[in-house]
BADREN-308594 format. One record per residue (C-alpha): residue number from 0; residue in one letter; x, y, z. Coordinates in nm, 3 decimals, m for minus. Layout:
BEGIN
{num=NUM	residuo=a	u=X	v=Y	w=Z}
...
//
This chain:
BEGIN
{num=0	residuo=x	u=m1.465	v=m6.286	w=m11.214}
{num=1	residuo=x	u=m1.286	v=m5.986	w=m11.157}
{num=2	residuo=x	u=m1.534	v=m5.795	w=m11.271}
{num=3	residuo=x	u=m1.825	v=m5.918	w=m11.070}
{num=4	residuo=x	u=m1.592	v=m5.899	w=m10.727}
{num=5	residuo=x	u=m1.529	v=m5.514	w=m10.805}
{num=6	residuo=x	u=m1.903	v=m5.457	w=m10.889}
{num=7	residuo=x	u=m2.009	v=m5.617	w=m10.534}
{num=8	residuo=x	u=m1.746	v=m5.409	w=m10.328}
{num=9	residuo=x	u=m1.881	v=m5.096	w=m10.525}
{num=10	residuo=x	u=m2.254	v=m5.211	w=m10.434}
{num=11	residuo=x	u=m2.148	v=m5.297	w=m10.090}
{num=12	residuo=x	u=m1.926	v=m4.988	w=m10.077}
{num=13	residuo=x	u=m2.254	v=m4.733	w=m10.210}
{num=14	residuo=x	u=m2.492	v=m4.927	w=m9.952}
{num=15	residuo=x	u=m2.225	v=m4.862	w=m9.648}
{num=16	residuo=x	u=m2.222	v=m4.476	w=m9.805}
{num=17	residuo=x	u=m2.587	v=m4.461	w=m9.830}
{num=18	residuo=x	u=m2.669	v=m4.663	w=m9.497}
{num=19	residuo=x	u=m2.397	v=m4.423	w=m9.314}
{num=20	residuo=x	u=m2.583	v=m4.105	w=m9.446}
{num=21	residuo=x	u=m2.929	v=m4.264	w=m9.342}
{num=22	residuo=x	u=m2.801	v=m4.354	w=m8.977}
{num=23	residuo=x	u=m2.608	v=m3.972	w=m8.937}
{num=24	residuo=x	u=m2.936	v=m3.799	w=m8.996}
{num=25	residuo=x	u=m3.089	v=m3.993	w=m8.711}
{num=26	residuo=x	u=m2.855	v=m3.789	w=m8.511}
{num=27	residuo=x	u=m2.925	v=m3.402	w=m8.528}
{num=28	residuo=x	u=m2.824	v=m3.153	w=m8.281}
{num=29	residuo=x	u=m3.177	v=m3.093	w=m8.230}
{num=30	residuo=x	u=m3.251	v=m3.438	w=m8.073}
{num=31	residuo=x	u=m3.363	v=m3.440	w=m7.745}
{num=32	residuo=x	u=m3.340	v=m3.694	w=m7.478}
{num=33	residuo=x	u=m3.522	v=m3.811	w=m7.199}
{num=34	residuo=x	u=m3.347	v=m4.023	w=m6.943}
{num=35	residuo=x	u=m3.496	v=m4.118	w=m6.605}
{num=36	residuo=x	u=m3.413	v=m3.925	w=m6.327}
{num=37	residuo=x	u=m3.378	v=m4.024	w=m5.921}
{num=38	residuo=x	u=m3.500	v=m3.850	w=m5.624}
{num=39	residuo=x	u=m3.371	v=m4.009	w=m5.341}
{num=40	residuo=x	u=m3.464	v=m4.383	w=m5.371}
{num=41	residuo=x	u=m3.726	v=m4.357	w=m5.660}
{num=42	residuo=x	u=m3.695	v=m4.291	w=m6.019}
{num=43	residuo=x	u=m3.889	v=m4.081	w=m6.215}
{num=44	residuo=x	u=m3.952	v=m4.178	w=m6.607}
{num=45	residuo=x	u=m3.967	v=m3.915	w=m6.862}
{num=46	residuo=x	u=m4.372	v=m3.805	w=m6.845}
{num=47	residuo=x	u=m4.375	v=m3.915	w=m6.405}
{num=48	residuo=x	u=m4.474	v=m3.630	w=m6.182}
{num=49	residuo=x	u=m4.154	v=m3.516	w=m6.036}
{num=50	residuo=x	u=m4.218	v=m3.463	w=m5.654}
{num=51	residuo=x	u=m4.282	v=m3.088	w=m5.536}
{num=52	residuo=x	u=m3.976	v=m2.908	w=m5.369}
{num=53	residuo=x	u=m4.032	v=m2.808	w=m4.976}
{num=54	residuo=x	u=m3.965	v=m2.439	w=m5.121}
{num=55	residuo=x	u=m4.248	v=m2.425	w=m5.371}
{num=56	residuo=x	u=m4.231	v=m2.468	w=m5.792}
{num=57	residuo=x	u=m4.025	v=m2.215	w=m5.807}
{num=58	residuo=x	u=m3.746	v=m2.354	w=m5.562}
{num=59	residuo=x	u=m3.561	v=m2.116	w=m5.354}
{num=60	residuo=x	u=m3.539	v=m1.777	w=m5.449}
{num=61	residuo=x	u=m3.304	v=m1.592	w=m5.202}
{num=62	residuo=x	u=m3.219	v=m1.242	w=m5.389}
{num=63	residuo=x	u=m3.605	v=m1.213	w=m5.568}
{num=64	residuo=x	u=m3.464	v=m1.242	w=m5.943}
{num=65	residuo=x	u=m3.661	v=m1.451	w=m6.121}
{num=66	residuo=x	u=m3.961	v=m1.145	w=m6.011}
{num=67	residuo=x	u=m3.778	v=m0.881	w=m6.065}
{num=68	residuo=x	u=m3.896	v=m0.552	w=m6.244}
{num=69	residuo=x	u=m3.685	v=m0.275	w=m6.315}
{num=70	residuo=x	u=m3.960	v=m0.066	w=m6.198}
{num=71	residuo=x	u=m3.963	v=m0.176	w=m5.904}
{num=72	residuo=x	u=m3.630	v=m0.068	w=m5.814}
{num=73	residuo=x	u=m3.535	v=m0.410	w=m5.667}
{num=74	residuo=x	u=m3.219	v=m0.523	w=m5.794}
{num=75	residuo=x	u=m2.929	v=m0.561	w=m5.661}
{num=76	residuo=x	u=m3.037	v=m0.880	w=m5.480}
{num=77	residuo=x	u=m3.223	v=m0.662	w=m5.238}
{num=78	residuo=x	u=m3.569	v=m0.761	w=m5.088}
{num=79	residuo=x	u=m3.739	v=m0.444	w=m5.046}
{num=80	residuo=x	u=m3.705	v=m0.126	w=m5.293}
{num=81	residuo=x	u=m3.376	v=0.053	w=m5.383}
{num=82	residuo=x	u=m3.466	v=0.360	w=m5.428}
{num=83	residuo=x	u=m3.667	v=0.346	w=m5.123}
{num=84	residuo=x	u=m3.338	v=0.245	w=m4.935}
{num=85	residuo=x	u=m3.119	v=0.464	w=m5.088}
{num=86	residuo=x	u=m3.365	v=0.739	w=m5.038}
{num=87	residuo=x	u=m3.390	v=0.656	w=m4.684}
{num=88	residuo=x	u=m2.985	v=0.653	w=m4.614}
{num=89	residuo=x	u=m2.925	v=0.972	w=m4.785}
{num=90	residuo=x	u=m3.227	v=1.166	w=m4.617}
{num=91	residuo=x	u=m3.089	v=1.017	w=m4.268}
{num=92	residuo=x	u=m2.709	v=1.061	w=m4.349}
{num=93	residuo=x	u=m2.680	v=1.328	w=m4.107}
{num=94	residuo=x	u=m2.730	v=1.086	w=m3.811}
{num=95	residuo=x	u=m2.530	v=0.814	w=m3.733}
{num=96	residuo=x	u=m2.643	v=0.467	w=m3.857}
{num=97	residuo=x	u=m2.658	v=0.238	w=m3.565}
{num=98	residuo=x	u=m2.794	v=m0.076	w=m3.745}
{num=99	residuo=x	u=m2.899	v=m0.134	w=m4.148}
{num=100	residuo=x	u=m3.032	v=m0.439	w=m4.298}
{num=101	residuo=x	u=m3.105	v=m0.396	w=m4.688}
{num=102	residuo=x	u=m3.249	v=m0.757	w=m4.729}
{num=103	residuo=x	u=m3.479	v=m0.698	w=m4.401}
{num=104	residuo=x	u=m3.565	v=m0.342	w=m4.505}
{num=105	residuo=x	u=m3.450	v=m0.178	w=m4.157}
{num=106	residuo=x	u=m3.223	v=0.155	w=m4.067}
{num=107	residuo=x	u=m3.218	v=0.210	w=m3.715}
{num=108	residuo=x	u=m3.011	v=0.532	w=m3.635}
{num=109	residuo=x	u=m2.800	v=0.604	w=m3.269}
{num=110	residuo=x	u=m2.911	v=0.914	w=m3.087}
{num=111	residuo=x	u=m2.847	v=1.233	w=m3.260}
{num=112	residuo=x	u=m2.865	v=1.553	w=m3.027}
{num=113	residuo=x	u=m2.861	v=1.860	w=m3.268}
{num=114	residuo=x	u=m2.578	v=2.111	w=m3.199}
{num=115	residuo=x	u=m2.851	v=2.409	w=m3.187}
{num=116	residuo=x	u=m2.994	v=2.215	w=m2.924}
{num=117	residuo=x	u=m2.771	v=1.952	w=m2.692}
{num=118	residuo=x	u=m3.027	v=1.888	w=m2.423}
{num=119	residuo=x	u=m3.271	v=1.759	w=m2.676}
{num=120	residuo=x	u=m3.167	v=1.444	w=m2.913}
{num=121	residuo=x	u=m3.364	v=1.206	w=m3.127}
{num=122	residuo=x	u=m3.347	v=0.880	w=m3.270}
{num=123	residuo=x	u=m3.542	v=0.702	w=m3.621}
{num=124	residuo=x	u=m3.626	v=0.390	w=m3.738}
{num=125	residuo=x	u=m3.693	v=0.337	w=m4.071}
{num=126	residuo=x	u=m3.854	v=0.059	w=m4.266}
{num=127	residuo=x	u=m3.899	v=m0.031	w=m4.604}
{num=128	residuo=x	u=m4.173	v=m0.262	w=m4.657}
{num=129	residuo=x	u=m4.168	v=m0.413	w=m4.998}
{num=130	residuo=x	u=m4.020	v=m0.395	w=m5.346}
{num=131	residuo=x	u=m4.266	v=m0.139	w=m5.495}
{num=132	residuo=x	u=m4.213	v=0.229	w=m5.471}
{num=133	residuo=x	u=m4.524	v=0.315	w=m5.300}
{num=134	residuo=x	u=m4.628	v=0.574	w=m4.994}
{num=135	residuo=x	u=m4.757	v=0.204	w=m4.727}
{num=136	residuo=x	u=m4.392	v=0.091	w=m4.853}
{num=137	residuo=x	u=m4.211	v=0.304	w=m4.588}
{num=138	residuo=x	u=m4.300	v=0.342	w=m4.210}
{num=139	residuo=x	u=m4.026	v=0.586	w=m3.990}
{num=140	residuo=x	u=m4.063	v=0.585	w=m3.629}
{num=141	residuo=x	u=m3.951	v=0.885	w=m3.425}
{num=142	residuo=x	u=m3.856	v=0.883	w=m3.102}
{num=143	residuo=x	u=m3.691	v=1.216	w=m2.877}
{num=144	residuo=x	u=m3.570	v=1.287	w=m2.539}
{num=145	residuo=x	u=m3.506	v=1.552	w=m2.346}
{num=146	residuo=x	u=m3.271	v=1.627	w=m2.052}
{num=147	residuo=x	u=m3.395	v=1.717	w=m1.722}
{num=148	residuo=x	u=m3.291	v=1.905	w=m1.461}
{num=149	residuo=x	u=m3.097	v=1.612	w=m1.294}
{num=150	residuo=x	u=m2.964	v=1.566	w=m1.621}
{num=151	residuo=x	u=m3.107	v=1.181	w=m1.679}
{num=152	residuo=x	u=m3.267	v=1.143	w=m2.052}
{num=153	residuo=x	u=m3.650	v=1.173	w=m2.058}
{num=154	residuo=x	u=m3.871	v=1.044	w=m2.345}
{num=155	residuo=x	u=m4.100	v=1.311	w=m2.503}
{num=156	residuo=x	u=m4.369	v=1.311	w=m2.759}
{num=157	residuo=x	u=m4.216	v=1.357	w=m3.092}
{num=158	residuo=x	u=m4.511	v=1.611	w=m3.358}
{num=159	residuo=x	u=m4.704	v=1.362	w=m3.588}
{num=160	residuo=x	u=m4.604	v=1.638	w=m3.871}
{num=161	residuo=x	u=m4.220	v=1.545	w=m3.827}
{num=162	residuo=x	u=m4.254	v=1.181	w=m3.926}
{num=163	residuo=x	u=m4.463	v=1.289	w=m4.199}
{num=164	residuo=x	u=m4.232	v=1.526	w=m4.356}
{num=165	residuo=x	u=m3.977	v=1.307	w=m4.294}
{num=166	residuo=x	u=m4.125	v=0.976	w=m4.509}
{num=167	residuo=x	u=m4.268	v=1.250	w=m4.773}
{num=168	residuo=x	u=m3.871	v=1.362	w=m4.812}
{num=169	residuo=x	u=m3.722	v=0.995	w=m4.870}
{num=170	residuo=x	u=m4.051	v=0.919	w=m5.112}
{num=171	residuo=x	u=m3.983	v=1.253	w=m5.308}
{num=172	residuo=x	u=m3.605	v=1.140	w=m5.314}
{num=173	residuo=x	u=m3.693	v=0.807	w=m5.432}
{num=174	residuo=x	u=m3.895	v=0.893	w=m5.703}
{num=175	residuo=x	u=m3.663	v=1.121	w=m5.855}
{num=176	residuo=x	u=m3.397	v=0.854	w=m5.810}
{num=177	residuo=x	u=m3.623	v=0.600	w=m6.009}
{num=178	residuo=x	u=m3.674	v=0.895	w=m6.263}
{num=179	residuo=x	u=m3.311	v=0.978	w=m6.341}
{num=180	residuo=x	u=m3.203	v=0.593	w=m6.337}
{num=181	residuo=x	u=m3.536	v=0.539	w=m6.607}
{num=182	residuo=x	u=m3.399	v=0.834	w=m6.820}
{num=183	residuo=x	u=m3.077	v=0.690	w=m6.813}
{num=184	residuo=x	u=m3.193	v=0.353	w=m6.915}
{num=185	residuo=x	u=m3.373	v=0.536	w=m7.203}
{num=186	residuo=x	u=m3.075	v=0.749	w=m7.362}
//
């Protein structure tokens, strides 16, 4: 009798071993569950259409970085091209900055009357369109006055040629910001 009571706790004992291995495998870190999820007063079953979000599939994307490309130059959680705005601040540094919005794209700039010339001053808006480095990203406005003989501030044409040169400088700047950072990135 003895014998037969330690040979059933040894079978019972290797089929709680064997049993215990069998059920632990079930269990891998690999496993994956699927448990039904609410939105608002329904519930949606693993396989249901969820509902679409009032921003879009994507959701809300505030600072652009599930899009973003380092060529692009628009990290930094801006909307619109770094190097364009840098470009832009360092080509206009000279004038004081009345207003600048990097997630808008806008530097507006307070009148700036030359010391060469006092009677004469001028003012620039800049904008930065988009995210890509590209000559329609970037629109400057110009605008100038002049004193008159009463000494009240007239407005006066400002040459085509001077906005021009002006959005060619901050594009030459830019690029040769987005070349030196790309070198960088390289070395």
């Amino acid at each position: 009798m003895t014998f037969s009571r330690s040979a059933t706790r040894f079978r019972v004992a290797a089929a709680c071993l064997v049993l215990g291995s069998l059920l632990s495998g079930c269990d891998s870190p690999n496993t994956e569950y699927a448990y039904p999820e609410s939105y608002g007063k329904k519930i949606y079953h693993p396989g249901d259409k969820r509902p679409d979000s009032v921003f879009g599939k994507e959701g809300l994307d505030i600072f652009g970085q599930s899009k973003k490309d380092a060529n692009q130059g628009g990290g930094g959680g801006l909307g619109i091209n770094s190097f364009l705005w840098r470009a832009s601040l360092d080509t206009i540094s000279f004038m004081p900055i009345a207003s600048a919005d990097p997630f808008g794209g806008v530097i507006i700039t307070d009148w700036y009357a030359p010391a060469e010339t006092p009677s004469e001053r001028f003012k620039l808006n800049v904008f930065i369109m988009g995210r890509s480095l590209r000559a329609d990203g970037l629109k400057i406005a110009a605008f100038r006055q002049v004193k008159d003989e009463t000494g009240n501030w007239a407005d006066r044409p400002v040459d085509a040629n001077v906005v021009t040169d002006l959005e060619n400088t901050v594009l030459t700047r830019a690029r040769k910001m987005r070349i030196a950072a790309q070198a960088g990135a390289t070395e």
